[in-house]
C-alpha positions as CSV (number, residue, x, y, z in Angstrom):
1,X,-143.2,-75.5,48.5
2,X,-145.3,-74.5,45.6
3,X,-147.1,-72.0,46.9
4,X,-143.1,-70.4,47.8
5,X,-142.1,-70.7,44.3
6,X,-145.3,-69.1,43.3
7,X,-144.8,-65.9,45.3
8,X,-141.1,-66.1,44.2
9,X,-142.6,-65.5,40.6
10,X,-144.8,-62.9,41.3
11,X,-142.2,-61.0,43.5
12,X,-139.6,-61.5,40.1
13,X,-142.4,-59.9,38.0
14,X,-143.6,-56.8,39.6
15,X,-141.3,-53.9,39.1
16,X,-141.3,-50.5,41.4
17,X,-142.5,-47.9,40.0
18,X,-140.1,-45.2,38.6
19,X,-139.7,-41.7,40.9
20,X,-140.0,-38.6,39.3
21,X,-137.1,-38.0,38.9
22,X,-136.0,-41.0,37.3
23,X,-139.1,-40.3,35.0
24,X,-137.3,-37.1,34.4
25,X,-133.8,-38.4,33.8
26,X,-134.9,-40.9,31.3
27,X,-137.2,-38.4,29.3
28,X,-133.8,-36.3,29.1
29,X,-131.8,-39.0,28.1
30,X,-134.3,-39.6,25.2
31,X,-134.3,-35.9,24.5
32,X,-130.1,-35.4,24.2
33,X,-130.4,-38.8,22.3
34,X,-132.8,-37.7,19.6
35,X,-131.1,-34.0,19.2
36,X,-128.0,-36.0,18.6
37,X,-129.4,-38.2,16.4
38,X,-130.9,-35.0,14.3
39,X,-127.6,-33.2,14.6
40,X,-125.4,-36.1,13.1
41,X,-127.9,-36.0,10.1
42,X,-127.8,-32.6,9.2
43,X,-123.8,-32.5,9.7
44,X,-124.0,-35.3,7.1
45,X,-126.0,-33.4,4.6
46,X,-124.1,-30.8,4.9
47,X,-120.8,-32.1,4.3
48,X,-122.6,-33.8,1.2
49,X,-123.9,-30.6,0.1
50,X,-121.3,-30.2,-3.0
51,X,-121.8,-32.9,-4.6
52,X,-125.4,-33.4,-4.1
53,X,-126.8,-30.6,-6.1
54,X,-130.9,-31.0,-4.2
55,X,-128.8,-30.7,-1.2
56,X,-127.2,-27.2,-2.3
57,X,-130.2,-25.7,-3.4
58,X,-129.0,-25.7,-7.3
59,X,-130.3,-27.1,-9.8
60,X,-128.0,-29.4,-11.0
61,X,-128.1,-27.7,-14.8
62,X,-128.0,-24.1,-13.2
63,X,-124.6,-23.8,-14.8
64,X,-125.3,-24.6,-17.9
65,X,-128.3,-22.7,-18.1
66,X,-126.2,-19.6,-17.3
67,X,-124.1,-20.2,-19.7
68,X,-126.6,-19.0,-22.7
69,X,-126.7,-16.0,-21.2
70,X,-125.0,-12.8,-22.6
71,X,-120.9,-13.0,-21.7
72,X,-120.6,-10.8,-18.9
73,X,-123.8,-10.7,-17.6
74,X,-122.8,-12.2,-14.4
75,X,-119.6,-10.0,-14.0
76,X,-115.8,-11.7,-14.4
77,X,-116.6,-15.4,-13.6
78,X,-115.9,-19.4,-13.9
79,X,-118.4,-21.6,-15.3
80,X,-117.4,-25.5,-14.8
81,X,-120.9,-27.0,-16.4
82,X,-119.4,-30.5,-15.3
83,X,-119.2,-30.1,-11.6
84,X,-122.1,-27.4,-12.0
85,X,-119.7,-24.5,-10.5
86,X,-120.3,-21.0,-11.4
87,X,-118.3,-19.2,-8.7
88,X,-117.1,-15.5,-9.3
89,X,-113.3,-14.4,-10.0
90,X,-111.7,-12.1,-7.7
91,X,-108.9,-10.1,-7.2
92,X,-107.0,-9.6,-3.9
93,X,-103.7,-9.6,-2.4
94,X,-104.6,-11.5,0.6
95,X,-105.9,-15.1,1.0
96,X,-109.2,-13.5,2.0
97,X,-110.5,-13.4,-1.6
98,X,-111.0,-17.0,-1.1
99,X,-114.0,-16.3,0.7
100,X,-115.9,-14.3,-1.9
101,X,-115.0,-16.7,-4.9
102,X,-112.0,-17.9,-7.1
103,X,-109.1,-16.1,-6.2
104,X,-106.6,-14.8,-9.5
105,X,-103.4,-15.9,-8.3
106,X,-100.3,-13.9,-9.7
107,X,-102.6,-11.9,-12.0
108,X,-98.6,-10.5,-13.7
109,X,-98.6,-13.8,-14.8
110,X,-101.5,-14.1,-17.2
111,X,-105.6,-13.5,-17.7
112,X,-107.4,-14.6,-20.6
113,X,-107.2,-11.0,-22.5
114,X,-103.3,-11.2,-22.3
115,X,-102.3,-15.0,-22.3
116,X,-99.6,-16.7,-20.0
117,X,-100.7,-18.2,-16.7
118,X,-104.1,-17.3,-15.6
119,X,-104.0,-18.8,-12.4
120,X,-107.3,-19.9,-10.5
121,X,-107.3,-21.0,-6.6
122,X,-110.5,-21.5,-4.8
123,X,-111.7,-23.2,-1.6
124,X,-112.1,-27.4,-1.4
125,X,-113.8,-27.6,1.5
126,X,-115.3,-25.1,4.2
127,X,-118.0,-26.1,6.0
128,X,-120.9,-23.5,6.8
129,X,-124.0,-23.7,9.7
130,X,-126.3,-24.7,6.3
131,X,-125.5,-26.8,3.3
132,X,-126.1,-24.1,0.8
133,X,-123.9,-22.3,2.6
134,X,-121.5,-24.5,2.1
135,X,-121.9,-25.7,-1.1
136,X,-121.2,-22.1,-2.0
137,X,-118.0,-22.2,0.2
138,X,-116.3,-24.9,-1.5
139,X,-116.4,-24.4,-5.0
140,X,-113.5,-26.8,-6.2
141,X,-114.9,-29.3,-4.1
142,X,-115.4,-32.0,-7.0
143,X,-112.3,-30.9,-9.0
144,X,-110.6,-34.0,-9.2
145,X,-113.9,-35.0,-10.8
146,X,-112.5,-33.1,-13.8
147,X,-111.6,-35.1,-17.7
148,X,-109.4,-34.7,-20.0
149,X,-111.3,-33.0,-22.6
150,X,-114.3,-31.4,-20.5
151,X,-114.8,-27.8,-21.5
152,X,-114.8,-24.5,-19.0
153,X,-115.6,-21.0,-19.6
154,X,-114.4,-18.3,-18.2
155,X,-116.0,-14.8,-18.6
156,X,-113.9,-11.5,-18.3
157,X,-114.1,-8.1,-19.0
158,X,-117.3,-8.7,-21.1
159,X,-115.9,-11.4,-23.0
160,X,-116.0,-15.7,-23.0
161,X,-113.3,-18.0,-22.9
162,X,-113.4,-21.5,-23.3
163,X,-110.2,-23.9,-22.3
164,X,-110.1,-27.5,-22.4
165,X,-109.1,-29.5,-19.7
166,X,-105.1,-31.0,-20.7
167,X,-103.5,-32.5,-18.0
168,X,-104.4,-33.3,-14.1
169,X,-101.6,-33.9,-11.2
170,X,-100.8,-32.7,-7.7
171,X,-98.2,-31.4,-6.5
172,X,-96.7,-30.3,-2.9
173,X,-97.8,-27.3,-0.9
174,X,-94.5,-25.7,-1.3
175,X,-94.7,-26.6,-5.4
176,X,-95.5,-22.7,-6.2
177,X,-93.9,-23.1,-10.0
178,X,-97.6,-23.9,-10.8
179,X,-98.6,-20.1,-10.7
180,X,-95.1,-19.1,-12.5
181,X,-95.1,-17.4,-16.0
182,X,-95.9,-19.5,-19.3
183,X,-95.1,-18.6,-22.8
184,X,-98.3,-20.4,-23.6
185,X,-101.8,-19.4,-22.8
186,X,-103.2,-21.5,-20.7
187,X,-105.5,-22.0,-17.4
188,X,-104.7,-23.2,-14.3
189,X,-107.1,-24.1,-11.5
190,X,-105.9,-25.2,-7.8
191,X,-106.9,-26.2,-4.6
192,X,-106.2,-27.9,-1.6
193,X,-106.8,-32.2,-1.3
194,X,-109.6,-33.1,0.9
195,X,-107.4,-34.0,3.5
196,X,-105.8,-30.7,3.9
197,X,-104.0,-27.2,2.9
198,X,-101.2,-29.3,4.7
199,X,-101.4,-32.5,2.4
200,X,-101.1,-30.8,-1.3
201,X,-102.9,-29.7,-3.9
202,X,-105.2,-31.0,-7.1
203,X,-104.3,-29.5,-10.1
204,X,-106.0,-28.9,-13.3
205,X,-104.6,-27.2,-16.2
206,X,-106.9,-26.3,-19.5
207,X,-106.2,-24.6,-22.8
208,X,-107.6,-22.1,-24.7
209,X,-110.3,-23.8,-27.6
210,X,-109.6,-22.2,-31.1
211,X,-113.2,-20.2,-31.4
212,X,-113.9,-18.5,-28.0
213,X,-117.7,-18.7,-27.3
214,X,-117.9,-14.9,-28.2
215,X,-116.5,-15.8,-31.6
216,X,-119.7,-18.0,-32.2
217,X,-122.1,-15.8,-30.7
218,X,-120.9,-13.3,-33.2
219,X,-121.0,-15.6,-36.1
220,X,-124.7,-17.0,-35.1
221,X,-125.7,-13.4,-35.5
């Protein structure tokens, strides 16, 4: 009786060895499980390329470093030193602007030169094959990250603008009256929530500071 219960443990223990193509199947499955392993973490950094500056290739006081250069220099653009955007302006009559920068909406309606509504709309969230790629896709992607009081410049035509940040809100996507006319200079930036074009849109309107930083730079000299 012992002697069965012996070889009952020995048979228990030893295990067949694996065919080839088991061998095979199981390296695979290790393969496909490691590639999806690395896949999921670089889909993760770069969906947390905007707001992780490293991860965008940016320093994250690149903006503000700009900023001490010459107005101009850089062409017609929007420096947000906060959120660390520097993204250009374009004009366009299509929605395809959005992919070379921050679109002027309604430009009839106002630019910094003339007053009214200059009107700003740029990209939340696209997602490109590399995480500078789409850092520099989504632009307004930390928007609502935004305070009352926080300072942006705006250079056009040669010259700087500063606004201060007023008022935040969103509205609807059918809420258009956001790009109308105003008496008042001011500036408006847009874009879509993160969960959508379809959901609504963040809002953040600024106005004009009394000495525009082209004012100073002609007094400091």
């Amino acid at each position: 009786m012992n002697e069965q219960k012996l070889d009952l443990k020995k048979t228990s223990k030893t295990k067949k060895p694996l065919s080839k193509k088991q061998k095979w199947l199981r390296g695979g499955m290790t393969f496909v499980s490691i590639g999806l392993i690395g896949i999921g973490a670089y889909m993760a950094i770069t969906i947390l390329s905007p707001t992780v500056p490293i991860l965008s290739g940016r320093a994250p006081d690149e903006t503000a470093k700009k900023l001490k250069d010459q107005p101009g220099t850089h062409g017609n653009r929007l420096f947000i030193p906060q959120i660390n955007v520097d993204v250009a302006i374009v004009e366009g009559t299509t929605d395809a602007a959005l992919e070379k920068g921050a679109w002027h909406r309604q430009p009839q309606n106002g630019n910094p030169e003339k007053g009214g509504n200059f009107v700003l709309s740029a990209h939340r969230f696209i997602m490109s094959f590399t995480p500078q790629g789409t850092a520099v896709k989504s632009p307004f992607y930390n928007i609502d990250k935004l305070k009352d009081g926080d300072v942006l410049s705006v250079d056009y035509d040669n010259k700087r603008y500063e606004y201060k940040v007023e008022k935040k809100y969103s509205v609807k996507p059918t809420d258009v009256y956001i790009e109308g006319p105003s008496e008042k200079p001011k500036l408006t930036l847009y874009s879509c929530t993160l969960q959508g074009s379809d959901d609504g849109r963040e809002v953040i309107e600024a106005l004009p500071v009394t000495a525009t930083a082209d004012d100073k730079h002609a007094k400091a000299t």
